[in-house]
C-alpha positions as CSV (number, residue, x, y, z in Angstrom):
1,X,-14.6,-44.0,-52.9
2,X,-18.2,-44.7,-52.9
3,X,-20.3,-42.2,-55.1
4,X,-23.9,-42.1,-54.6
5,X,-26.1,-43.3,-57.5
6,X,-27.7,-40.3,-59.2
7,X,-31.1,-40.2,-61.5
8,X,-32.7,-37.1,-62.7
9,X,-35.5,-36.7,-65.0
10,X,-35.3,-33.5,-67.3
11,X,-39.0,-32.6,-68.7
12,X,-38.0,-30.2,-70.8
13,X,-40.6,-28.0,-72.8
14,X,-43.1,-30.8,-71.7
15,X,-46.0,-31.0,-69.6
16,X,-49.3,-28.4,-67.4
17,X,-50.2,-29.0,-63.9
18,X,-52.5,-31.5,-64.6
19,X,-50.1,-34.0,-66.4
20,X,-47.0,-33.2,-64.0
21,X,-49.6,-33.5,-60.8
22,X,-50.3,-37.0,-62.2
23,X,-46.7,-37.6,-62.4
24,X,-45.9,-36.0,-59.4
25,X,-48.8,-37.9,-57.5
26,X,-47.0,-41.1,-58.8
27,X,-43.6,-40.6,-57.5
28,X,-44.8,-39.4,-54.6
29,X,-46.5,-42.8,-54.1
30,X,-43.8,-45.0,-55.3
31,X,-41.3,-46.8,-53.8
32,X,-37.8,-45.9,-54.2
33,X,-34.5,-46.9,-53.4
34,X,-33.1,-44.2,-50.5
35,X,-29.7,-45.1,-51.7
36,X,-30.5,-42.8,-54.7
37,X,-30.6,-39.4,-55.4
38,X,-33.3,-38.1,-57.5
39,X,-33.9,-34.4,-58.9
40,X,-36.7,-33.5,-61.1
41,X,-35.6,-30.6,-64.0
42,X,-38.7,-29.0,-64.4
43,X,-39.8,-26.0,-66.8
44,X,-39.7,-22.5,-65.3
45,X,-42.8,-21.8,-64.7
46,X,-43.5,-25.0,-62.6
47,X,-40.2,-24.9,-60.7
48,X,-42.4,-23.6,-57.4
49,X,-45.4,-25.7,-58.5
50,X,-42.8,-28.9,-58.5
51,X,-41.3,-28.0,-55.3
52,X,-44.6,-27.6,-53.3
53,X,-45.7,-30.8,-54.6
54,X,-43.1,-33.1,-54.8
55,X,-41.5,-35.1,-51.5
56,X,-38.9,-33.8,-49.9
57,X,-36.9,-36.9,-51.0
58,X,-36.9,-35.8,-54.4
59,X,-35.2,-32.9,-55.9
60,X,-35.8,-30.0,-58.4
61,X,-33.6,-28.4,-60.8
62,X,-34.4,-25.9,-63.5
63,X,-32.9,-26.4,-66.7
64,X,-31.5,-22.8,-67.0
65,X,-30.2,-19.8,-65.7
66,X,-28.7,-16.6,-67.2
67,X,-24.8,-15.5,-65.9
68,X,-25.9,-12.5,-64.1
69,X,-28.5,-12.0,-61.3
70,X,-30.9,-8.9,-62.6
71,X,-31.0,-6.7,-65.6
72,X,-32.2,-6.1,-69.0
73,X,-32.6,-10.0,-70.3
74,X,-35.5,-10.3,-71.7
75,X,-36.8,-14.0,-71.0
76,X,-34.1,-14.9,-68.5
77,X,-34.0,-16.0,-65.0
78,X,-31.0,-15.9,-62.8
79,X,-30.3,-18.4,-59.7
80,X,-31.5,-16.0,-57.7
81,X,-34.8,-16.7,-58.9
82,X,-34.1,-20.5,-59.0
83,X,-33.7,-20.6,-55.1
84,X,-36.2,-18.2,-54.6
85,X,-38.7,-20.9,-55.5
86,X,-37.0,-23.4,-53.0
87,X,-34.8,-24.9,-56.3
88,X,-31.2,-26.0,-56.0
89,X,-30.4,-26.9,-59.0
90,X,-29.8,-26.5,-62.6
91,X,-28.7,-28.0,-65.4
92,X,-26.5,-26.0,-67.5
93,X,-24.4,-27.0,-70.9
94,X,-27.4,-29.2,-72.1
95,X,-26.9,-30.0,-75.9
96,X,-30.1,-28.2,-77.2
97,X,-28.7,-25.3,-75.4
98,X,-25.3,-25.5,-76.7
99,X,-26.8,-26.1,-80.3
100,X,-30.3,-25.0,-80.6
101,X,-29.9,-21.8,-78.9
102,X,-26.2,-21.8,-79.9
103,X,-24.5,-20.9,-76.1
104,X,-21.0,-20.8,-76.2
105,X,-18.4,-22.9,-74.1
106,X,-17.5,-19.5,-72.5
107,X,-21.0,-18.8,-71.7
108,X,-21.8,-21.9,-70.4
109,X,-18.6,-21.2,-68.0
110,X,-20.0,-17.7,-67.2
111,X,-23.3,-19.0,-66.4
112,X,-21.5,-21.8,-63.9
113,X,-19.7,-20.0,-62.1
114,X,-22.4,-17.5,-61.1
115,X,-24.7,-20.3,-60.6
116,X,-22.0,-21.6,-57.7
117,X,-21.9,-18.6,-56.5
118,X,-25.1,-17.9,-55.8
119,X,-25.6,-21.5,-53.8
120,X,-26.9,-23.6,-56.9
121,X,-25.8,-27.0,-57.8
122,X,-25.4,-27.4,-61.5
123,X,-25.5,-30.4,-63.7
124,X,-23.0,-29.3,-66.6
125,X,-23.5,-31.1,-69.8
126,X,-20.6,-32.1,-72.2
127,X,-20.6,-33.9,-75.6
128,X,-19.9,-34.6,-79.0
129,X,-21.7,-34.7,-82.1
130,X,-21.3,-37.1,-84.8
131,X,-19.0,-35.1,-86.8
132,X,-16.3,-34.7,-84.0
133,X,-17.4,-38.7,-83.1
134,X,-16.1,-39.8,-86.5
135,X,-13.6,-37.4,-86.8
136,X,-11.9,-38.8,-83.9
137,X,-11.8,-36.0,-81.9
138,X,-13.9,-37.1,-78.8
139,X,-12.0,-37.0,-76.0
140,X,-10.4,-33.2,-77.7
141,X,-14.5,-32.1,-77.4
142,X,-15.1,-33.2,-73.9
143,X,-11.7,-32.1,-72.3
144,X,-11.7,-28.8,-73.6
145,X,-15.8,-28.3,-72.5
146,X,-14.9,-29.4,-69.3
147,X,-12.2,-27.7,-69.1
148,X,-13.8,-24.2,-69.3
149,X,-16.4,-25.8,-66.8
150,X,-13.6,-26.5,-64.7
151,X,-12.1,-23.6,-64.9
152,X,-15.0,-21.6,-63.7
153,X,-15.6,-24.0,-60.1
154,X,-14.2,-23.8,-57.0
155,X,-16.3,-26.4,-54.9
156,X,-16.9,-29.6,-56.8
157,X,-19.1,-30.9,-54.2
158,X,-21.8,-29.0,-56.1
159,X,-21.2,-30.0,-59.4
160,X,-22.4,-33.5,-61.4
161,X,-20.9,-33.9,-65.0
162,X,-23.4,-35.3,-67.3
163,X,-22.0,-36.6,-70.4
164,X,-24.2,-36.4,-73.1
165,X,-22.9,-38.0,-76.9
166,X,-25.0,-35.9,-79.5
167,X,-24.1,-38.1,-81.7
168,X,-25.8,-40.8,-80.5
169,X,-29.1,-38.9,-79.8
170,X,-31.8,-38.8,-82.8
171,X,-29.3,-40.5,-85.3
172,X,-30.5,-43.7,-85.3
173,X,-26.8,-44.4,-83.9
174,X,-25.9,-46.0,-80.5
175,X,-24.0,-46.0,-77.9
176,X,-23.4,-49.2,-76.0
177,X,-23.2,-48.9,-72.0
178,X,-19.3,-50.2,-72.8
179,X,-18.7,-47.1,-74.9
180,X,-20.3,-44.9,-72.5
181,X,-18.0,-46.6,-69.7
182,X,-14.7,-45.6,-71.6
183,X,-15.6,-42.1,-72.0
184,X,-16.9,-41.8,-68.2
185,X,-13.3,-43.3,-67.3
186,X,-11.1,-40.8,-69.5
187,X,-12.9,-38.0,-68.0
188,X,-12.0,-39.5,-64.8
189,X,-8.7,-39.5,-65.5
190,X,-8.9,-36.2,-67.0
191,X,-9.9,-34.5,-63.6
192,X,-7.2,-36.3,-62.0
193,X,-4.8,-35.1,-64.3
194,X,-5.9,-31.4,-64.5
195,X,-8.1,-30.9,-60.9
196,X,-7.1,-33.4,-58.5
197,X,-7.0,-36.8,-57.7
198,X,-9.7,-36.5,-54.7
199,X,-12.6,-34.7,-57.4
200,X,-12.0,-37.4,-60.0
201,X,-12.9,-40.3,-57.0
202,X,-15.7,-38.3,-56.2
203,X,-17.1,-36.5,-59.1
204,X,-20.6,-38.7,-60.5
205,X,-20.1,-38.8,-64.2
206,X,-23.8,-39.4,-65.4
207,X,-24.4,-40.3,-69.1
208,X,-27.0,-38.4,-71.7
209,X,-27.3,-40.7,-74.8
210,X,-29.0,-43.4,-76.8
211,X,-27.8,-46.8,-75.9
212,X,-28.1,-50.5,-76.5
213,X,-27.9,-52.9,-74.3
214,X,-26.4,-56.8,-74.8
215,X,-29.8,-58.3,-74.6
216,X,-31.6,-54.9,-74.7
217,X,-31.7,-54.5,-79.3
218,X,-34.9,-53.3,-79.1
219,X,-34.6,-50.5,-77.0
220,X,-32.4,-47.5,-77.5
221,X,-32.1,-45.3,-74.6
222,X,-31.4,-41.9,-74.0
223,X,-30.5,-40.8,-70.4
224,X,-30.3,-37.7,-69.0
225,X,-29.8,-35.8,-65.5
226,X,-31.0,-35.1,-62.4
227,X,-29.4,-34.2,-59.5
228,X,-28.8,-34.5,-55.9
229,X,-30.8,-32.5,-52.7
230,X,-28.8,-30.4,-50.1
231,X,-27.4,-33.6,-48.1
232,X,-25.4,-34.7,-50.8
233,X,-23.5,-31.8,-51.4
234,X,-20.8,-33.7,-50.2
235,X,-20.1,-35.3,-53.3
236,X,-19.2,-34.8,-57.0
237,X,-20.9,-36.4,-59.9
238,X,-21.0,-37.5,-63.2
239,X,-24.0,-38.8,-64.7
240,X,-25.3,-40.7,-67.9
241,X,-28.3,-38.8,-69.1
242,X,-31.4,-39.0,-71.5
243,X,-34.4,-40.8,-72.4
244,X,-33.6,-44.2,-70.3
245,X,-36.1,-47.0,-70.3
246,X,-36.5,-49.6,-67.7
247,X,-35.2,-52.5,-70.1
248,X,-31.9,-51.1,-70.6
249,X,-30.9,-49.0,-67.5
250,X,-29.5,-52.0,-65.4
251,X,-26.7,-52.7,-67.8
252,X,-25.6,-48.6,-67.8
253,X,-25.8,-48.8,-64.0
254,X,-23.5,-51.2,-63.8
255,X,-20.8,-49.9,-66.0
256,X,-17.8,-48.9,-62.5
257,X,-18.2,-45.0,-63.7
258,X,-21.5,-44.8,-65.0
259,X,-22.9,-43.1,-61.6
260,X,-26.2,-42.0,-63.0
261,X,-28.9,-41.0,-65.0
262,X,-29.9,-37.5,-66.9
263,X,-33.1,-38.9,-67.8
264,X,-35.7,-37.2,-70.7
265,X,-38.9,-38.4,-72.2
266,X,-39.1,-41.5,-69.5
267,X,-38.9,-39.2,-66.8
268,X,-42.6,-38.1,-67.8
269,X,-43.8,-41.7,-67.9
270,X,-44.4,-44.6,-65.0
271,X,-41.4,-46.4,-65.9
272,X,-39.3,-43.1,-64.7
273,X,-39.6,-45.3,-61.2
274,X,-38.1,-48.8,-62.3
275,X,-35.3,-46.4,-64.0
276,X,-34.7,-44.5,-60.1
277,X,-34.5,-47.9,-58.8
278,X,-31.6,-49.4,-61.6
279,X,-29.6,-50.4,-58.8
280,X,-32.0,-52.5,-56.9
């Protein structure tokens, strides 16, 4: 099955309207490939300003939400909220959430399922860090986070799985696009094995980590995710996420199930268009 490339740009605690405007002005001027899905994962409180200004070809996502849709939570906002602003997205699972803010498998599970329920699509982050990496304990990590993710969703047409190795994110370690490959393709089977066959052929696994390319030693790259618009609700995916540059991308997007980018700091930057465009 044919799954529909998939970049996303997450801005994280980054950026005022002047600065995303700027940004904003220059996607909106750019040429992109329509074969690609592209969702922009902006800060809360310029999810409405992103959606008003940005083309309807592109997407918006925030980058949290809270399990339950009103109450006493100081500092939360639930998808209600979210699509109130026009969003329909959100990325949920991310590794500074997980392990700066220390949320919980089951929360993250919590937090997904009320997210589907409520008519978001979510991006769920999975990983390792570099203690479970060399302990050899990967694929134990991922499974059993995407397991509670999996456990928790119903519809998989409104899910991407962005894979995101801590490990290779600030360490000065890297993961090449053929590592990121054989982890993309175990989680394939994994869904097979434990969901169905039909939601591992369709599932986008997208990729969140540093990574060196062949011919690419000077770069590292960190890719992280974005995600679809409401017409491509019809299919699942699984992304490779971070910081991606434009000199390395084209070697990830070629990897068979590498079906995407989360993107971070590039997504704030010109070059976030050459990255979209990987493909081309």
């Amino acid at each position: 099955m044919s799954r529909k490339f998939f970049v996303g740009g997450n801005w994280k605690l980054n950026g005022d309207k002047k600065s995303l405007g700027e940004l904003i002005q220059t996607m909106n001027g750019a040429k992109v490939d329509p074969n690609v899905e592209v969702v922009c994962g902006a800060p809360s409180i310029y999810l409405d300003f992103a959606r008003s200004k940005l083309d309807a070809k592109f997407g918006v996502a925030a980058q949290n939400c809270y399990k339950v849709a009103k109450g006493a939570f100081t500092g939360e906002i639930s998808p209600a909220m979210i699509k109130d602003c026009g969003v329909n997205w959100v990325i949920l699972g991310h590794s500074e959430r997980r392990h700066v803010f220390g949320e919980s498998d089951e929360l993250i599970g919590q937090k997904t399922a009320h997210a589907l329920e409520s008519g978001l699509g979510v991006i769920a982050c999975i990983g390792e860090k570099l203690d479970e990496r060399e302990g050899g304990i990967t694929e134990k990590v991922v499974f059993a986070q995407t397991k509670v993710i999996a456990d928790n969703v119903k519809d998989w047409s409104k899910v991407v799985l962005a894979y995101e190795p801590v490990w290779a994110i600030g360490t000065g370690k890297t993961a090449s696009p053929q590592q990121a490959q054989e982890v993309h393709e175990k989680l394939r089977v994994w869904l097979k094995d434990n969901v169905s066959e039909a939601v591992a052929n369709s599932v986008r696994i997208i990729y969140g980590g540093e990574s060196v390319g062949r011919d690419e030693k000077d770069y590292t790259i960190i890719l992280f995710f974005i995600y679809f618009t409401t017409s491509i609700f019809s299919h699942h995916s699984l992304l490779f996420s971070g910081s991606v540059t434009g000199g390395t991308c084209k070697e990830l997007a070629s990897q068979k199930d590498v079906d995407g980018f989360l993107v971070g700091g590039a997504s704030l930057k010109p070059e976030f268009v050459e990255i979209i465009n990987a493909k081309v």
